[in-house]
KOLBATOR-683212 format. One line per 5 residues: their letters; for each residue y, x, z of C-alpha. Coordinates in steps of 0.05 Angstrom, whole numbers, plus 5000, padded with zeros to 4 digits. Layout:
# KOLBATOR-683212
a = Y,X,Z ~ ... .
# end
This chain:
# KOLBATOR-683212
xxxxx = 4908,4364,5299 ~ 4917,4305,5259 ~ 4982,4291,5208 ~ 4987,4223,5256 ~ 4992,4263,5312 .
xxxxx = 5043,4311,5273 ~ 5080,4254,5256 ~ 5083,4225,5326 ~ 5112,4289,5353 ~ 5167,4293,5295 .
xxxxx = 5188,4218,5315 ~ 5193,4239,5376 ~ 5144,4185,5407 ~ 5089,4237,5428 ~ 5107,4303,5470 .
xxxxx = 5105,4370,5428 ~ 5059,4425,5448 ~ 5115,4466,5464 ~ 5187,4469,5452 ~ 5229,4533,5438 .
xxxxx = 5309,4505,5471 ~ 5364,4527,5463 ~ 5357,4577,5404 ~ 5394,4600,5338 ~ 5351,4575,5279 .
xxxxx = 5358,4633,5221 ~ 5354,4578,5169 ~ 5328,4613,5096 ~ 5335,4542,5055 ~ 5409,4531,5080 .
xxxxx = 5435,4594,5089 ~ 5463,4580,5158 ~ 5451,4594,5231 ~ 5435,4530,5265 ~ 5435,4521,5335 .
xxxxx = 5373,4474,5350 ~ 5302,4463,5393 ~ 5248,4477,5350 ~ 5179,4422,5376 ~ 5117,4459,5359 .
xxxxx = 5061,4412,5347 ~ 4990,4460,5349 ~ 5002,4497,5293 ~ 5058,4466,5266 ~ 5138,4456,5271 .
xxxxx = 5141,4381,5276 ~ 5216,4377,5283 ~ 5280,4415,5293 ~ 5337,4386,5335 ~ 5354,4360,5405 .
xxxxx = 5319,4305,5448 ~ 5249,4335,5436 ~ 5199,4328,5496 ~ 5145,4380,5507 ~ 5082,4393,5553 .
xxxxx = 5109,4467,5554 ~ 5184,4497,5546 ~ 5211,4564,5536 ~ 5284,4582,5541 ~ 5315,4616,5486 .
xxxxx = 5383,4620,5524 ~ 5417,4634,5451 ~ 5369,4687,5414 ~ 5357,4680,5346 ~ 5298,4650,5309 .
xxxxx = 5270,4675,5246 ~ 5210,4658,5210 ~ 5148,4706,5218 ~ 5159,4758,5163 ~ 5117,4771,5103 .
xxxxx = 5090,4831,5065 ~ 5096,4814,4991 ~ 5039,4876,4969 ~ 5007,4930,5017 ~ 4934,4963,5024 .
xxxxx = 4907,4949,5087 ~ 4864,5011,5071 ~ 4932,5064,5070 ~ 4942,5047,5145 ~ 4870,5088,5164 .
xxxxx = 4852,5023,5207 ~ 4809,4963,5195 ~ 4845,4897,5181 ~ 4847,4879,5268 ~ 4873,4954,5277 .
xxxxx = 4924,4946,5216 ~ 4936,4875,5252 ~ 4945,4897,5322 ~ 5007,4952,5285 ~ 5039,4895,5247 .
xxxxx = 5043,4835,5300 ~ 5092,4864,5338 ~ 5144,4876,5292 ~ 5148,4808,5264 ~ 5101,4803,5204 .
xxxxx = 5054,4748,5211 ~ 5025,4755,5141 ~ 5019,4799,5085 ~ 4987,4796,5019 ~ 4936,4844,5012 .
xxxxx = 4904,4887,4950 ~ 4831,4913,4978 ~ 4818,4954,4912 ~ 4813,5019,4952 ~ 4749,4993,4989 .
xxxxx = 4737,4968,4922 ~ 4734,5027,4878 ~ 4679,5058,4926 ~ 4642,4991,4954 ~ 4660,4939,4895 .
xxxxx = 4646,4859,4903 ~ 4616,4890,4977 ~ 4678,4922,4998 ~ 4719,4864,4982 ~ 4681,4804,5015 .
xxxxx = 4680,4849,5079 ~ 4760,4860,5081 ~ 4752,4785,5073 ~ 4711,4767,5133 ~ 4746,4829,5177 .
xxxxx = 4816,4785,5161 ~ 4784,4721,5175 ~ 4797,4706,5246 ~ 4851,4749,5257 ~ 4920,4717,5278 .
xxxxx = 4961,4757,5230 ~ 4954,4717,5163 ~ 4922,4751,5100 ~ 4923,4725,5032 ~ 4879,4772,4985 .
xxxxx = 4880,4784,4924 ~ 4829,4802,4868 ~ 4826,4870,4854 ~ 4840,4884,4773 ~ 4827,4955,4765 .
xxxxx = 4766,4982,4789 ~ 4763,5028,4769 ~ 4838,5035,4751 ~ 4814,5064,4676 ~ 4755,5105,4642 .
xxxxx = 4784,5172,4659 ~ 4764,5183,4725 ~ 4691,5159,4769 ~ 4690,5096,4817 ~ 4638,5071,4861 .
xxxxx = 4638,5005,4824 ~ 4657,4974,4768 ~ 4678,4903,4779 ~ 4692,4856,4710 ~ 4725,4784,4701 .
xxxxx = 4670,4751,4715 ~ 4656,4782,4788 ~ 4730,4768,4799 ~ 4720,4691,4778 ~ 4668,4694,4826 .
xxxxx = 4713,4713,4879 ~ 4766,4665,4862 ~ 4711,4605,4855 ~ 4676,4625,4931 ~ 4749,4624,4958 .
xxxxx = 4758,4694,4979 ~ 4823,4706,4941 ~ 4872,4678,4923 ~ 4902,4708,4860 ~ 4901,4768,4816 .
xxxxx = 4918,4839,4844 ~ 4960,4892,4808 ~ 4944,4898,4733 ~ 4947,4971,4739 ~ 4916,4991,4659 .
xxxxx = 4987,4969,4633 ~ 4970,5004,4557 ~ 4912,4951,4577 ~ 4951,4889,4582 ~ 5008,4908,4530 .
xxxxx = 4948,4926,4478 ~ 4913,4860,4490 ~ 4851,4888,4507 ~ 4800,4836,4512 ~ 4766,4862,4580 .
xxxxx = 4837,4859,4621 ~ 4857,4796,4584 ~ 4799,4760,4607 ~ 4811,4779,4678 ~ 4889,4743,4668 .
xxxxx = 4851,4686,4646 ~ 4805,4676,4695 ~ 4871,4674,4751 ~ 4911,4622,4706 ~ 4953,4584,4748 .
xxxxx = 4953,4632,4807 ~ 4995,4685,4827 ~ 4988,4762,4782 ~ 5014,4820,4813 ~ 5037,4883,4759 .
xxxxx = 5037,4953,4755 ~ 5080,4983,4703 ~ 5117,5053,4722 ~ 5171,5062,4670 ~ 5145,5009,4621 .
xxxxx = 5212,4982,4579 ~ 5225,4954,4519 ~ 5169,4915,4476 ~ 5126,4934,4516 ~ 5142,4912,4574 .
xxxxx = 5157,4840,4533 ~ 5090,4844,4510 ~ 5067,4856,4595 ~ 5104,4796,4613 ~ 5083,4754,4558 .
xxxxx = 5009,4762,4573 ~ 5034,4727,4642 ~ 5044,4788,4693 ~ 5095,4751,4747 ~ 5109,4818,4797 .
xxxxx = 5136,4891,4798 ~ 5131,4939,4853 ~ 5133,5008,4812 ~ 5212,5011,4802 ~ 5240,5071,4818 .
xxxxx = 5311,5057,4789 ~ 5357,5005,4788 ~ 5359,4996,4716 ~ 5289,4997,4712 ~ 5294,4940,4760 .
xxxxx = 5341,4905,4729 ~ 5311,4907,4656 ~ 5241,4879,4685 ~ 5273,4825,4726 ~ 5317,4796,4666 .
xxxxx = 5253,4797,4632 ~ 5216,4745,4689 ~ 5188,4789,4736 ~ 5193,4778,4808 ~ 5213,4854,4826 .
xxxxx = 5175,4878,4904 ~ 5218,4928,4931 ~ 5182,4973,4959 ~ 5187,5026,5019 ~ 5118,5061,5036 .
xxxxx = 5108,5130,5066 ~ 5108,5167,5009 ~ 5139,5127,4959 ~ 5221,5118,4981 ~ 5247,5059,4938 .
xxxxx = 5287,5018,4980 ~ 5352,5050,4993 ~ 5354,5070,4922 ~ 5336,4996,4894 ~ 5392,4961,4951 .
xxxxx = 5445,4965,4895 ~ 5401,4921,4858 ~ 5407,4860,4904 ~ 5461,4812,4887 ~ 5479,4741,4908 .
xxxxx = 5468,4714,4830 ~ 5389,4742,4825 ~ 5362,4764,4908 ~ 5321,4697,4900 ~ 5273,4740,4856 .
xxxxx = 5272,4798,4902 ~ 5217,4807,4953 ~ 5202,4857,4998 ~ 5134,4902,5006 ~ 5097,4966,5041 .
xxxxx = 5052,4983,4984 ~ 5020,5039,5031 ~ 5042,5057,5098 ~ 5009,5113,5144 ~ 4998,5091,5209 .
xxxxx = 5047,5131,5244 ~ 5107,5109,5200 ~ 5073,5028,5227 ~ 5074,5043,5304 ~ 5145,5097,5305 .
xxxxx = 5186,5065,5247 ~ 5158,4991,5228 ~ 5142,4954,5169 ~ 5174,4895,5131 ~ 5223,4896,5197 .
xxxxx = 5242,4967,5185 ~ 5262,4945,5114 ~ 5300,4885,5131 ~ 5339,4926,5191 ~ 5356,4973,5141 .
xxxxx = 5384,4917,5081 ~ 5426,4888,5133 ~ 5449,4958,5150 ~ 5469,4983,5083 ~ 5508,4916,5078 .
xxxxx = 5462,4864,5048 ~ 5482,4800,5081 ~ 5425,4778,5134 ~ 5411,4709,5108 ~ 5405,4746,5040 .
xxxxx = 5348,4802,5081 ~ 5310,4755,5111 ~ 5302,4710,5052 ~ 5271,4779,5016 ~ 5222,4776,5075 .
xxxxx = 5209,4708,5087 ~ 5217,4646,5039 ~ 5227,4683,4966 ~ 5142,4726,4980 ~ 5120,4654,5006 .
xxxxx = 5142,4617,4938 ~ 5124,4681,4890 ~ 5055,4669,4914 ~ 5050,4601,4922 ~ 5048,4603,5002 .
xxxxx = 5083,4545,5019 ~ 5058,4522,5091 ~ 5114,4587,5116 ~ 5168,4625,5101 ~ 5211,4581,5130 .
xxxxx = 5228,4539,5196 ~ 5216,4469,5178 ~ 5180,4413,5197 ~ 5109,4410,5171 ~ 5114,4484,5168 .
xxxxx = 5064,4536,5205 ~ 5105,4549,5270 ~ 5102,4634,5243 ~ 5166,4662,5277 ~ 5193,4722,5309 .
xxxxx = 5246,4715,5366 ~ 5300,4782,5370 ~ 5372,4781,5400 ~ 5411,4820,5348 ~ 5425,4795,5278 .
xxxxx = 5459,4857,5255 ~ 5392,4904,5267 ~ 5336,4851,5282 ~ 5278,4872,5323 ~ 5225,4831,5352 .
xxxxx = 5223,4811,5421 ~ 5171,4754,5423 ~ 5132,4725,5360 ~ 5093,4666,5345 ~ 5038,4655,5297 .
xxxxx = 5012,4577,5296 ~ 5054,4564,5364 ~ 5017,4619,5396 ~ 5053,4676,5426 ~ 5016,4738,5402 .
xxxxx = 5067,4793,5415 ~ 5129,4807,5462 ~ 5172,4874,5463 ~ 5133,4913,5420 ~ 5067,4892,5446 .
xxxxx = 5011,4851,5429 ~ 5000,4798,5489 ~ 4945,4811,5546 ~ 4881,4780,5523 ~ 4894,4781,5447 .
xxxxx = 4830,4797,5424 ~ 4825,4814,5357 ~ 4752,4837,5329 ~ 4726,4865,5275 ~ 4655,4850,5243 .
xxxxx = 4606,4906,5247 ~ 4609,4949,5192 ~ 4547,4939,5131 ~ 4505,5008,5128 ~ 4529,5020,5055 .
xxxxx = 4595,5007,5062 ~ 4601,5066,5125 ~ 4554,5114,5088 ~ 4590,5127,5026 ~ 4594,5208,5013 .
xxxxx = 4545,5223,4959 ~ 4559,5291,4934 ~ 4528,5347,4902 ~ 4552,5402,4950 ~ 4508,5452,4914 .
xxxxx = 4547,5441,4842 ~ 4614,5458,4869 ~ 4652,5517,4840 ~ 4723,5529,4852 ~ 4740,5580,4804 .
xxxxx = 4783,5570,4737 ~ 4768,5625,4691 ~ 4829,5649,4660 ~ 4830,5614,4593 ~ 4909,5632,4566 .
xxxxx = 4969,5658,4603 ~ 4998,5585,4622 ~ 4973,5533,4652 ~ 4998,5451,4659 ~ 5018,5438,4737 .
xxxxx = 5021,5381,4762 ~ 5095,5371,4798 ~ 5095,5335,4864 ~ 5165,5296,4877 ~ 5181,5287,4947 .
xxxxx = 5175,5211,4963 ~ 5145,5190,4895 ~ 5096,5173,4868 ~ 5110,5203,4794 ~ 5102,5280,4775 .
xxxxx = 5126,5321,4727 ~ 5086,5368,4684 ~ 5104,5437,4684 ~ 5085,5492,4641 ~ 5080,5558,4676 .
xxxxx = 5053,5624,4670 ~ 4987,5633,4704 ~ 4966,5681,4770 ~ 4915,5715,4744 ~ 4866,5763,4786 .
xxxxx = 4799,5785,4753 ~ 4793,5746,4703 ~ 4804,5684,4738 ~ 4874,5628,4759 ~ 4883,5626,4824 .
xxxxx = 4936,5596,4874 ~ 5001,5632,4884 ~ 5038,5610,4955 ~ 5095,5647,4928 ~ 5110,5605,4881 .
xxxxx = 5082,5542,4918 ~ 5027,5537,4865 ~ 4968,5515,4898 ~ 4893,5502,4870 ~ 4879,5424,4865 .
xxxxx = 4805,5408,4862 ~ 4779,5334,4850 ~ 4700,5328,4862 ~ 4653,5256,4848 ~ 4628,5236,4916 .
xxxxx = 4595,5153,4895 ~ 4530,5182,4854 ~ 4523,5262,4874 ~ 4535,5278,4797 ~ 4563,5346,4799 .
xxxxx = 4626,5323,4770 ~ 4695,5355,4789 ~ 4757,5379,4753 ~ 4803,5439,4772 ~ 4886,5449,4770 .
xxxxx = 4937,5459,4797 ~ 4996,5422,4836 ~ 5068,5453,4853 ~ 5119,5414,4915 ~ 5052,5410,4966 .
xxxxx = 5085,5478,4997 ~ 5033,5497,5044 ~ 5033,5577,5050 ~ 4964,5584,5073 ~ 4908,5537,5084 .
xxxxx = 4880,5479,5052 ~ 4881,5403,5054 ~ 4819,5365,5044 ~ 4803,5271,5037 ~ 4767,5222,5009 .
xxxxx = 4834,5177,5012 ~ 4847,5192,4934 ~ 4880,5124,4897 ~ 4846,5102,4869 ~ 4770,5122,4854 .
xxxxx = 4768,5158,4920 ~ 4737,5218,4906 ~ 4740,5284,4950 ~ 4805,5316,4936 ~ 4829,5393,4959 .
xxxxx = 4894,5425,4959 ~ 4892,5492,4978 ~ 4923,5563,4975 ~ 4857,5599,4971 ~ 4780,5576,4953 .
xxxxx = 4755,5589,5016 ~ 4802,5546,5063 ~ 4789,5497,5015 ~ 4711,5496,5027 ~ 4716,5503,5100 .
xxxxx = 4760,5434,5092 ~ 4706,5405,5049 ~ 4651,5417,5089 ~ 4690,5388,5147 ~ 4699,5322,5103 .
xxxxx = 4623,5324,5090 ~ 4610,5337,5161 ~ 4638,5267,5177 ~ 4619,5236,5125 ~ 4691,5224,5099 .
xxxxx = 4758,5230,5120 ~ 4815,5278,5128 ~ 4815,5343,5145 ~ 4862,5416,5150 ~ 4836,5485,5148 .
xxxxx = 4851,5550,5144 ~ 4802,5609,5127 ~ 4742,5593,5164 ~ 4769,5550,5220 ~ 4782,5476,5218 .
xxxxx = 4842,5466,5242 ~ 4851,5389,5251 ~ 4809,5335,5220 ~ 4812,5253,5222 ~ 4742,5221,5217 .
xxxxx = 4740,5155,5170 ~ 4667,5126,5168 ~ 4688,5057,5140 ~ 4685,5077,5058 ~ 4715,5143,5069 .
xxxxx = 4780,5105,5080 ~ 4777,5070,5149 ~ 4784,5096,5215 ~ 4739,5051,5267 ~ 4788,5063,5330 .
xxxxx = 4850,5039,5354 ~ 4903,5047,5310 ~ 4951,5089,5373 ~ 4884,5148,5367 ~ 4883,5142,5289 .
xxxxx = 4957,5156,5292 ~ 4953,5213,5346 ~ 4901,5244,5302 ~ 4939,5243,5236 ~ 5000,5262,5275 .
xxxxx = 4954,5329,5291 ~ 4937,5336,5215 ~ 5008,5334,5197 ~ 5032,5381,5252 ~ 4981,5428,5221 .
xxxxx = 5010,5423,5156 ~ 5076,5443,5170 ~ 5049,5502,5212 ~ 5018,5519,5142 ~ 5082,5514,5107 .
xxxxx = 5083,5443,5080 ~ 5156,5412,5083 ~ 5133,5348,5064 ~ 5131,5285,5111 ~ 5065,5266,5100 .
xxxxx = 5029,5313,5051 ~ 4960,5283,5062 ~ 4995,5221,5031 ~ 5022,5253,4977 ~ 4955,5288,4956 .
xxxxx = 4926,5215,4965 ~ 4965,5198,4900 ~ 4953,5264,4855 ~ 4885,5239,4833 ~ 4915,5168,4812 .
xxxxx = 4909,5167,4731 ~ 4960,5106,4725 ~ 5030,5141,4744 ~ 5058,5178,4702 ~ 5059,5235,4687 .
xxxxx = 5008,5297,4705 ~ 4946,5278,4753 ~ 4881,5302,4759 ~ 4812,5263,4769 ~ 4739,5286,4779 .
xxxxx = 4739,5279,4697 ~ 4801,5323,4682 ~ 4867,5327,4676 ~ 4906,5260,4656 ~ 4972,5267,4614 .
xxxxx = 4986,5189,4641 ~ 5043,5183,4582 ~ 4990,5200,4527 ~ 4937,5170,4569 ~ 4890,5223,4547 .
xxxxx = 4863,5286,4571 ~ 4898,5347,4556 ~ 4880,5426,4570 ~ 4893,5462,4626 ~ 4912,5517,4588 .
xxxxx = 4973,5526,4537 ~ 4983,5560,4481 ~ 5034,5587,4451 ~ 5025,5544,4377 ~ 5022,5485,4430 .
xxxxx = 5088,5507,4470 ~ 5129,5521,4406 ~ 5112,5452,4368 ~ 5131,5418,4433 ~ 5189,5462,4437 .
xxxxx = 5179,5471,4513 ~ 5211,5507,4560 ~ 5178,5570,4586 ~ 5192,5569,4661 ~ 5178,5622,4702 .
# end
């Protein structure tokens, strides 16, 4: 289509492709419901208002008309699916883009990984923008598949397969000007830079914005919020599956500074896509908690099209992409038909007969990624003092606490106490079958028996166990090696559930309604173990991540994320009383 054809169409001398009459226009720029016909033009709105003519109509018969919502920061890789699968979960519920972060497929495939999230995106009809991951590996402390530096990112950028810089995750990085991460904010001048900052404040976090970081996603408080958006950031509110930030950040929103709010998934499980939603879920629950609906839907529409520069949507206008979602009921909107480039793709909850979206066949090294040393690993912690560092899980966040506790100690050697939900945590190297692996422990998993086992571990993606004795724990690894990566539950000798993911260790190859029947069976297994949590697979996913604060564990040891060191497992008692810390029991 032609801009002279465009233009024909929005003058009204040419027929439109299609018209949408007779519909409420949910108008993001003006803050008002207007009651108009909205002329679609191929891909394009070419004009809003009455006395359009069209080679096709629909009736609107008074619903509402939003534009197509937009994910301001998720990892397609968190769902389990390939980008069509991830696709085929979003589409219904109204999001017709989402900027994307492939560094998980990065930190075990590198440059590899990332060109083929590019080309499994391509043709797809939700729209991806994706950007280059900074951080792989996320720091020195823990072993990645690949190592990618500012000039393989330039590369990217310069071929056209991103479109800005993703989540500057080595914060002590950026705020200590070190030359490696600098270079990398360099080579994205001019384009959109996503941050990463957990609790950063202060100069330092002047120091983070001044080397150009625009975005925030890691708030977990509205002061913390607050602070980093009076300093320039564009804060990402974020609610993902394990990581609950929205209803706590709500307060946060006000009429004087939501223009610099955005909304975003981060990482979503696929059941929590299909059952509860995504960017929808979000916005049904702002307008809920009293956030006034032009206000929501300008956090999921207009304000993540400007932050990142995407300004052909995020808004019904002429000479925009004719993205939109169609729903009845402004008060708890949910989508009933949606659009994406004039085409219907989805109505009630369904993708449209025919829609055919494919995905490219997966590269040999990018499916066979499991190299481990099966023969090196040894999960027994010799007892070294009488306390040990555990790491503490927090329900629906991503942070832990370190705790210092006194150590279960049977000959000679820690071991996991279900009592006191103290379980063993085990991280073991699977990209070069070196042997490596690191041993700990991890209180608020709760299972009472059994053992988790993945290779979903943000954001190196090693093999990571959780167990309440050694030998569940190798029965789950050897289930893990048996498919050659993936998820699995166990308990003694017997497998008791298990989710295959040959794409990296991270991606499922069916459709995403199996993937999330099979991880519903992991996580019924879990609680039948004891687990309270939600979604403890998730939750292990993040104990191995080396940039949140404050105890995690990687296949090189474990990470005091405040010191950003290593530090014993072991205390002892001239370490404990120059601390001054508590002895808890």
């Amino acid at each position: 289509m032609s801009l002279t054809d465009l233009l024909a169409v929005a003058r009204g001398d040419e027929p439109a492709d299609l018209l949408l009459r007779g519909g409420r226009l949910v108008n993001v720029f003006s803050g008002t419901i207007e009651e108009a016909d909205i002329a679609i033009h191929g891909e394009h709105i070419a004009g809003i208002g009455p006395g359009y003519r069209a080679r096709q109509t629909a009736e609107l018969n008074g619903a509402y008309v939003s534009p197509g919502l937009i994910d301001a920061h998720v990892h397609i890789e968190s769902s389990l699916c390939t980008p069509a699968q991830f696709a085929a979960a979003l589409l219904p519920c109204g999001v017709t883009s989402a900027v994307i972060d492939p560094h998980e497929i990065a930190n075990v495939a590198g440059l590899d990984g990332v060109r083929f999230m590019a080309e499994s995106c391509r043709n797809l009809p939700l729209r991806v923008s994706l950007m280059a991951p900074s951080a792989v590996p996320a720091t020195p402390m823990a072993t990645s598949g690949a190592a990618l530096a500012a000039a393989d990112l330039a590369t990217l950028l310069a071929e056209g397969t991103v479109h800005g810089l993703a989540e500057l995750m080595n914060f002590p990085g950026v705020v200590n000007g070190d030359p490696d991460v600098l270079a990398k904010i360099a080579a994205f001048a001019g384009r959109p830079r996503d941050g990463h900052a957990p609790a950063l404040t202060g100069p330092a976090l002047n120091a983070y914005a001044a080397a150009g970081v625009q975005t925030e996603h890691e708030c977990t408080t509205v002061e913390e919020a607050a602070e980093k958006l009076a300093r320039g950031f564009t804060i990402l509110i974020r609610e993902a599956t394990n990581a609950h930030n929205l209803h706590t950040l709500l307060p946060l929103i006000t009429p004087e500074n939501h223009r610099r709010i955005c909304f975003c998934t981060d990482d979503r499980q696929p059941g929590d896509l299909l059952r509860q939603g995504s960017i929808d879920y979000m916005l049904r629950e702002a307008i809920a908690y009293g956030i006034h609906p032009l206000v929501a839907f300008r956090l999921a529409t207009l304000n993540t099209a400007e932050c990142y520069g995407l300004h052909d949507r995020g808004a019904l206008a002429p000479g925009r992409l004719a993205d939109l979602m169609i729903f009845e009921n402004p008060a708890a909107p949910q989508a009933q038909r949606v659009y994406v480039g004039g085409r219907l793709v989805a109505a009630d909850g369904q993708l449209m007969p025919g829609l055919f979206l494919a995905s490219p066949p997966v590269p040999a090294h990018i499916g066979r990624t499991m190299q481990v040393d099966w023969d090196a690993i040894d999960l027994r912690i010799p007892a070294l003092g009488e306390r040990v560092r555990v790491i503490g899980s927090l329900e629906n966040q991503l942070v832990t606490e370190e705790r210092i506790l006194p150590a279960t100690i049977v000959d000679g050697l820690a071991v996991a106490d279900p009592v006191r939900d103290i379980l063993k945590m085990a991280v073991i190297e699977r990209h070069t079958a070196s042997g490596g692996q690191s041993l700990g422990f991890i209180q608020g998993i709760g299972l009472q028996r059994g053992a988790l086992a993945g290779t979903v571990a943000h954001d190196h993606h090693n093999l990571v166990l959780i167990g309440a004795d050694d030998a569940s724990m190798l029965t789950a690894a050897r289930a893990i090696r048996e498919m050659g990566g993936g998820l699995a539950i166990a308990e003694g000798e017997r497998v008791l559930a298990r989710l295959p993911l040959p794409v990296a260790g991270l991606m499922s190859d069916q459709p995403v309604a199996a993937v999330a029947a099979a991880y519903d069976e992991l996580l019924s297994a879990a609680a039948e173990l004891g687990s309270p949590l939600h979604d403890p697979f998730m939750a292990m996913s993040f104990m191995a991540l080396e940039v949140i604060p404050k105890l995690k564990l990687t296949d090189k040891g474990l990470v005091d994320v405040e010191r950003f060191g290593f530090v014993d497992l072991f205390v002892d008692e001239n370490e404990l009383s120059a601390r001054n810390v508590k002895r808890e029991t």
